[in-house]
ZAFI-241661 format. One line per 4 residues: number of its first residue (from 1); their letters; for each residue x, z, y of C-alpha. Coordinates in pm, 1 decimal. Each point is the difference from the previous one (the first is absolute). Example, Ala and Ser with C-alpha at 12.3 -4.5 7.8 and 13.67 -1.06 7.14 Angstrom:
2
1	AS	1230.0:780.0:-450.0 ~ 137.0:-66.0:344.0
END
This chain:
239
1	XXXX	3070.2:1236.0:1258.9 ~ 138.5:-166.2:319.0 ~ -107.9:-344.7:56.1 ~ 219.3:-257.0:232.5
5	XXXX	-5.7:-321.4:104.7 ~ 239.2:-202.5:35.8 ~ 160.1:-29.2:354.3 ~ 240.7:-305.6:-85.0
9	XXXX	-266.8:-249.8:44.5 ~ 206.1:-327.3:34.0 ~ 174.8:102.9:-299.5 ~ -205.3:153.4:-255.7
13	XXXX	-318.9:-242.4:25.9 ~ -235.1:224.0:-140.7 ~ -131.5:358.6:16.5 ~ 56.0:283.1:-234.1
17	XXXX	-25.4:366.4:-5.6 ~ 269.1:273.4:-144.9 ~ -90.7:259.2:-245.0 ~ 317.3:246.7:-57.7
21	XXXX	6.2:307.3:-263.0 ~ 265.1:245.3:-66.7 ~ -30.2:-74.9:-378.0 ~ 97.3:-356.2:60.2
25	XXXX	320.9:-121.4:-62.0 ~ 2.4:-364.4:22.3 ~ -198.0:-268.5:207.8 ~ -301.3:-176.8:-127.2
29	XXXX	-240.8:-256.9:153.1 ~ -361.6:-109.3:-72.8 ~ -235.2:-224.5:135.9 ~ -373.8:83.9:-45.9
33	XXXX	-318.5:-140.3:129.8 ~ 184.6:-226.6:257.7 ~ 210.5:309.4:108.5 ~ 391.4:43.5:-20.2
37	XXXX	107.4:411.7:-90.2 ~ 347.6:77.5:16.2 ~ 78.3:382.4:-206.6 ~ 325.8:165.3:51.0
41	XXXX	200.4:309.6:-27.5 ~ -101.4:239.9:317.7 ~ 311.0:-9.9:164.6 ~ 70.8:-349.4:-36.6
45	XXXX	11.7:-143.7:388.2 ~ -192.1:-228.8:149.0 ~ 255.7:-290.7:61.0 ~ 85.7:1.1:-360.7
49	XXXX	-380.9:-94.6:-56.2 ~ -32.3:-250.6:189.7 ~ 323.7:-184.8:-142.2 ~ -120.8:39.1:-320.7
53	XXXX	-293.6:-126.2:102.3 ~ 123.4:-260.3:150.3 ~ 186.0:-97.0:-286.3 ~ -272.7:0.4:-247.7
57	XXXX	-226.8:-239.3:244.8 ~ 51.8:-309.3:-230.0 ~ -182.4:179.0:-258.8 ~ -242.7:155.2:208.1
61	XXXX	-154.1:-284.6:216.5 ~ -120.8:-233.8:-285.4 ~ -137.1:310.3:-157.7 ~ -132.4:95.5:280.0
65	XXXX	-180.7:-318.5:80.9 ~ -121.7:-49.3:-357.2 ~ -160.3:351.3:16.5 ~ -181.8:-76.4:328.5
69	XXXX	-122.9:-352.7:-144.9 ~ -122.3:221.7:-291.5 ~ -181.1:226.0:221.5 ~ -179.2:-260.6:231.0
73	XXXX	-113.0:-146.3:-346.3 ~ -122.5:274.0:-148.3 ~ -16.7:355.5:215.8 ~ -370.8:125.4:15.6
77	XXXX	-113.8:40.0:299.2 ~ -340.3:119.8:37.0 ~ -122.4:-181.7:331.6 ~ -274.0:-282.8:43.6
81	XXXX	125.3:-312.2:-102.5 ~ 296.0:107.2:-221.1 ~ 31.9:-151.0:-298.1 ~ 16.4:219.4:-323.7
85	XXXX	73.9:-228.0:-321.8 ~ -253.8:78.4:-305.0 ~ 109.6:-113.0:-369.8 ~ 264.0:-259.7:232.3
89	XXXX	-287.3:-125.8:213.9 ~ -2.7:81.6:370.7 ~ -299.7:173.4:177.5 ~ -54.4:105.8:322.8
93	XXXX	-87.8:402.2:86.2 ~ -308.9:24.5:216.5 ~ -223.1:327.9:34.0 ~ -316.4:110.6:125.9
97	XXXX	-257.6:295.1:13.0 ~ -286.3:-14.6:-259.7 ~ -235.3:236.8:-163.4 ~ 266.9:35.9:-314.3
101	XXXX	370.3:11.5:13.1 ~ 127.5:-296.8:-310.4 ~ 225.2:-309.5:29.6 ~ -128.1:-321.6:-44.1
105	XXXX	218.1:-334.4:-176.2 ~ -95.1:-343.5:121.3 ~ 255.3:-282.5:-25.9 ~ 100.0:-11.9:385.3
109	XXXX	-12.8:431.2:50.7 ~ 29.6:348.0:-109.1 ~ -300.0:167.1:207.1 ~ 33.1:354.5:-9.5
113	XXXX	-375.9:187.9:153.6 ~ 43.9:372.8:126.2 ~ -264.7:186.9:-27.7 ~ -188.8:98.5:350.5
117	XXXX	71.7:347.8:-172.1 ~ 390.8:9.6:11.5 ~ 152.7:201.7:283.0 ~ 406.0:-87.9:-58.7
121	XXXX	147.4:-267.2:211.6 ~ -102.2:-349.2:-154.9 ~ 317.5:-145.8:-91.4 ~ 62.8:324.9:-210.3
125	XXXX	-311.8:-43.0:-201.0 ~ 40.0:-343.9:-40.6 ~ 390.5:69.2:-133.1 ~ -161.8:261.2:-233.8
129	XXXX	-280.0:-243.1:-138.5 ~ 215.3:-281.0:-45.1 ~ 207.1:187.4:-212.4 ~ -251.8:137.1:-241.8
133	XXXX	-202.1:-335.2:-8.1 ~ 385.3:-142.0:-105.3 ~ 50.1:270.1:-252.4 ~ -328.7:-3.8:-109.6
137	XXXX	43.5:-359.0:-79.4 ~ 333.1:74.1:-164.4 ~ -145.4:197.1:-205.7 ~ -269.2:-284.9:-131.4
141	XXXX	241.0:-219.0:-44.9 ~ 332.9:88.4:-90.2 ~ -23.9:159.5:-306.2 ~ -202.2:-251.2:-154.6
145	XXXX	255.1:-222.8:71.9 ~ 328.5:216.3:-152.4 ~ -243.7:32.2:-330.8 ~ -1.6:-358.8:18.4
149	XXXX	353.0:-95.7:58.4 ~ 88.3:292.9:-294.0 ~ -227.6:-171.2:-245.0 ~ 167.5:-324.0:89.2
153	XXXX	354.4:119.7:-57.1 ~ -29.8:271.2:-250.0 ~ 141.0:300.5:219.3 ~ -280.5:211.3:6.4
157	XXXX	15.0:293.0:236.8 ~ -141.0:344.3:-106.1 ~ -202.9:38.9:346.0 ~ -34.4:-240.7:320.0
161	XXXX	-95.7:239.1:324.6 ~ 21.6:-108.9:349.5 ~ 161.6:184.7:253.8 ~ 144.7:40.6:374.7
165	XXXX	344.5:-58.9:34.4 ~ 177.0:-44.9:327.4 ~ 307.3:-152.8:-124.3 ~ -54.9:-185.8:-330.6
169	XXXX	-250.1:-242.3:-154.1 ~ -55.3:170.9:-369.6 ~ 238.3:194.7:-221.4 ~ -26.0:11.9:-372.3
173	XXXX	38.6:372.8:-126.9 ~ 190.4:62.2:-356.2 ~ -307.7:146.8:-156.9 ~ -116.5:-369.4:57.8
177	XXXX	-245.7:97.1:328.5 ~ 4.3:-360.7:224.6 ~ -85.3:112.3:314.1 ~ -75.6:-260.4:268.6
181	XXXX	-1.3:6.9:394.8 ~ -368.7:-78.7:158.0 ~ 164.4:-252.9:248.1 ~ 97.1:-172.4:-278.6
185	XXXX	-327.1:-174.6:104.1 ~ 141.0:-141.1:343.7 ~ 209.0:-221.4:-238.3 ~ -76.0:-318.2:-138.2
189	XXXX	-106.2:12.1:-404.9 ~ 335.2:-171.3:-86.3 ~ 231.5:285.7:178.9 ~ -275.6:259.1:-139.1
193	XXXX	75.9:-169.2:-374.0 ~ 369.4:47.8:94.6 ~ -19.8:402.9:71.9 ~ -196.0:59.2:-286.5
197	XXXX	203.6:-205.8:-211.5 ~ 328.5:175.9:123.9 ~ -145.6:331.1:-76.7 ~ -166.6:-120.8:-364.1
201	XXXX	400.4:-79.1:-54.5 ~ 76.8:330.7:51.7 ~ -166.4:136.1:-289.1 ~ 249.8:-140.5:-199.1
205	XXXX	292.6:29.2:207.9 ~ -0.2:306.7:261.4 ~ 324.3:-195.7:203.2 ~ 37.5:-275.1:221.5
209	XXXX	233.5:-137.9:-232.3 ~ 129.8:-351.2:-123.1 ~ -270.2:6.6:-299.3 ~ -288.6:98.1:214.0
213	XXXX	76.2:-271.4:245.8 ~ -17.8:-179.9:-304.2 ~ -321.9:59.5:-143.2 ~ -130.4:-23.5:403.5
217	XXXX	117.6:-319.7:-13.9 ~ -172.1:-77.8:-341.8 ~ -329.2:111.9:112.2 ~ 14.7:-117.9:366.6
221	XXXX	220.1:-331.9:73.4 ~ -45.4:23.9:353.5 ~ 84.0:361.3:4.7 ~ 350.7:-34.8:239.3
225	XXXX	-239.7:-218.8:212.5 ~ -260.2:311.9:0.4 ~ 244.2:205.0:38.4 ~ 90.0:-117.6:305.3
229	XXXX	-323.9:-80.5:157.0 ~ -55.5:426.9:-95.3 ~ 263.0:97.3:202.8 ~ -158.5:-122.5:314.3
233	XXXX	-337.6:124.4:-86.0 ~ 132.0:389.0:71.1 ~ -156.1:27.8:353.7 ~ -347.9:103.5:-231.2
237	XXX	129.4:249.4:-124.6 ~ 99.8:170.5:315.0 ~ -399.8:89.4:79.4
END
C-alpha cells in the first residue's frame, strides 16, 4: 500500500491517501473516520488522481465535514475530561490509583480506579476497563430489553446474545439468533429501541426491503428520524 497526499493544495481542499492494486480495474472512493481514500488500478498515474479527485470534491467536502462533526460528537477518547455518553447522557472520564481496579457511575463522571497493582501504561488500563465495565453493563441490560420489545410486538427471537462488533450495531441470524453490539449502550434508549426493533423485523423478513421498512415503520414511527440520528452515532463503534 502506498499512501500520498495530495500536493495540489489550492485545488483539492482536503487530504487523502491512494491505495492501488493490480486486481483493480476501476476507481473507487471512500471516506472513513474523517479520512478521504482514493483506490485505483496500479498503473493508473498520479495526475489522473488528482483530477478525479478534484472532480468528485462536491461530494466529498460536505461528507467530509459531516463525518468530522460526527467524530467531535462522538469519538472516544480516553483522556481526563473527555466526555463519553452513557445510555445518551454525557459523563466525564477521570481516573485514579486505588486499592481495586472498577469504574464508578455518578451523574457528573465515569471514575475509573487502577489498581496500585497494574504495571501497563494507565491510559491502556483505563481503555481496557472501560470497555468491560460497558460490556458488562450491556450485558445487564440489553437483553432484558430485546425480551421486552419481542413480547411487545410478537417477534420472538430464538436467542438474544451480546457481542463485539466493529462495524455493526446487531444482526439478526436466520436461525432467529438477535445478536446485539455492547455499545449499543452509548446510545440513548430510544435509538437502542430502534436497533433492536430493526433486527426483531428481521425475523420475519431477512431483506431491507419495501415490507420491512414497512413493518419498521409500524413498530417505530420515528424510525427514519432514528435512523438518521444512528448514522452519526458510528464513531462508537470504531473502539
Amino acid at each position: 500500500m502506498r499512501k500520498r497526499v495530495g500536493k495540489m493544495a489550492t485545488e483539492i481542499p482536503f487530504p487523502y491517501r491512494v491505495v492501488r492494486s493490480r486486481k483493480r480495474r476501476t476507481a473507487s472512493l471512500s471516506i472513513d473516520m474523517g479520512q478521504v481514500e482514493v483506490r485505483v488500478p496500479a498503473l493508473v498515474d498520479n495526475a489522473w488522481v488528482e483530477q478525479w479527485l478534484l472532480s468528485k470534491s462536491d461530494w466529498v467536502l460536505p461528507r467530509l465535514a459531516q463525518q468530522r462533526e460526527d467524530l467531535a460528537d462522538h469519538e472516544i477518547r480516553i483522556e481526563p475530561g473527555a466526555q463519553i455518553f452513557v445510555a445518551g447522557e454525557p459523563r466525564r472520564l477521570k481516573w485514579r490509583r486505588g486499592a481495586r481496579s472498577g469504574v464508578v457511575e455518578t451523574p457528573d463522571h465515569l471514575e475509573v480506579i487502577i489498581s496500585s497493582r497494574v504495571r501497563v501504561a494507565e491510559v491502556d488500563a483505563v481503555h481496557r476497563q472501560l470497555k468491560a465495565w460497558f460490556a458488562e453493563r450491556a450485558q445487564s441490560v440489553l437483553p432484558e430489553r430485546c425480551e421486552a420489545l419481542a413480547e411487545a410486538t410478537g417477534l420472538k427471537p430464538a436467542k438474544v446474545v451480546v457481542k463485539d462488533y466493529r462495524r455493526k450495531w446487531g444482526q439478526c441470524s436466520s436461525s432467529g439468533t438477535v445478536s446485539l453490539n455492547w455499545r449499543l449502550v452509548h446510545l440513548a434508549p430510544h435509538l437502542q429501541d430502534y436497533v433492536i426493533i430493526h433486527e426483531l423485523c428481521h425475523l420475519k423478513y431477512m431483506n431491507h426491503g419495501r415490507e420491512f421498512w414497512g413493518l419498521v415503520h409500524r413498530l417505530d414511527a420515528d424510525y427514519d428520524q432514528n435512523r438518521r440520528q444512528l448514522a452519526r452515532a458510528y464513531p462508537y463503534l470504531m473502539w
